[in-house]
Structure formats: structure tokens, C-alpha cells
N, C-alpha and C positions, 0 to 999 in steps of 0.2 A: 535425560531429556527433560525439559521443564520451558514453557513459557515465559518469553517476557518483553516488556514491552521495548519497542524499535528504539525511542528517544533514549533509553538507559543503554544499547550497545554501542559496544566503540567504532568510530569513526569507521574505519576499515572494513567491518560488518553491518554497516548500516548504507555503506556504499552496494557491498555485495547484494544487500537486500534489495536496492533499487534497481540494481544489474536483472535480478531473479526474478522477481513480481513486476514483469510489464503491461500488466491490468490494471492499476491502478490507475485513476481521474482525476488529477490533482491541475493546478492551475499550473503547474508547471510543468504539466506530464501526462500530454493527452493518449491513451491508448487508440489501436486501427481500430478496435471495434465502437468507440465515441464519434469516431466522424461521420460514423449513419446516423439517418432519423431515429426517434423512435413509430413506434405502430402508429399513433394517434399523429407525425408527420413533425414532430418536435425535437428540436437536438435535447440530449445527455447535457447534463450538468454534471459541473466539476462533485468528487466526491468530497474533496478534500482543500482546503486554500492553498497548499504548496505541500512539497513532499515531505517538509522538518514536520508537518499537521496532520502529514497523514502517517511518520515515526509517532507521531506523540501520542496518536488513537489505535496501534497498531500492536499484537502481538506476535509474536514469533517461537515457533519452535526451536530451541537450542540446543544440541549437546555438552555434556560435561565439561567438553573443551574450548566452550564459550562459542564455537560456529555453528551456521545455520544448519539446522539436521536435513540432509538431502530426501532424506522419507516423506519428508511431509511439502508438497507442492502447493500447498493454501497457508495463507495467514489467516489471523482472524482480524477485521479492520473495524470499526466504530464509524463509519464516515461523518461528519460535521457540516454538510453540505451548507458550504461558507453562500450559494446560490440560489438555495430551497431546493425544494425535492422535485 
């Protein structure tokens, strides 16, 4: 098992990723829990400018055999909040 980052997996598991992690904010990829306010009455901003942005700040647990390890239900993401925070 080892980390690495979304942008360096190949196509096919970078798809799976997007299948897996549907919590992710991206402008191209609102999750249900983005369409509420926040507390203070404010929509979420995107986390991410599109999903290739949020591969490129993203790591992932891998096994040996190069797919996503099903043990681990979190990534670890960097978000670049292309909207401010």
C-alpha cells in the first residue's frame, strides 16, 4: 500500500476514483451535501476548479497492484479553492 497522487494514475483508476469519492466540490462536481447553506446562510464553494484539479491535489491509497485499496474510504485532498474559502 503506498500513496500517490490522483493525476499520476492511469486513466481507468482515476475514473474509478471519481466513481468512489462522491464528496468531492469541484466545478464540475457538486456533491448533495453542497446544495445546503452554510450556518452563517452562505452557499459552499467549489473545493476544487474541476475534477483533472482536484486529481492533481489529491492522494490516494493504492495497492501493490496499482488499484484503489478498498480499506481506506478517504483521500487525502489539498483543495485550491479556485472561489476563496
Amino acid at each position: 500500500m503506498s500513496l500517490q497522487l490522483g493525476s499520476q494514475l492511469p486513466p481507468e483508476i482515476q475514473k474509478e476514483a471519481k466513481r468512489r469519492f462522491i464528496h468531492r466540490f469541484t466545478a464540475e462536481h457538486k456533491p448533495e451535501w453542497a446544495y445546503r447553506t452554510r450556518s452563517d446562510g452562505k452557499p459552499y464553494k467549489p473545493h476544487f476548479a474541476s475534477d483533472q484539479d482536484w486529481l492533481n491535489n489529491t492522494y490516494f491509497y493504492i495497492k501493490k497492484n496499482g488499484t484503489l485499496d478498498n480499506r481506506f474510504k478517504h483521500c487525502m485532498a489539498h483543495p485550491t479553492w479556485p472561489e476563496g474559502k
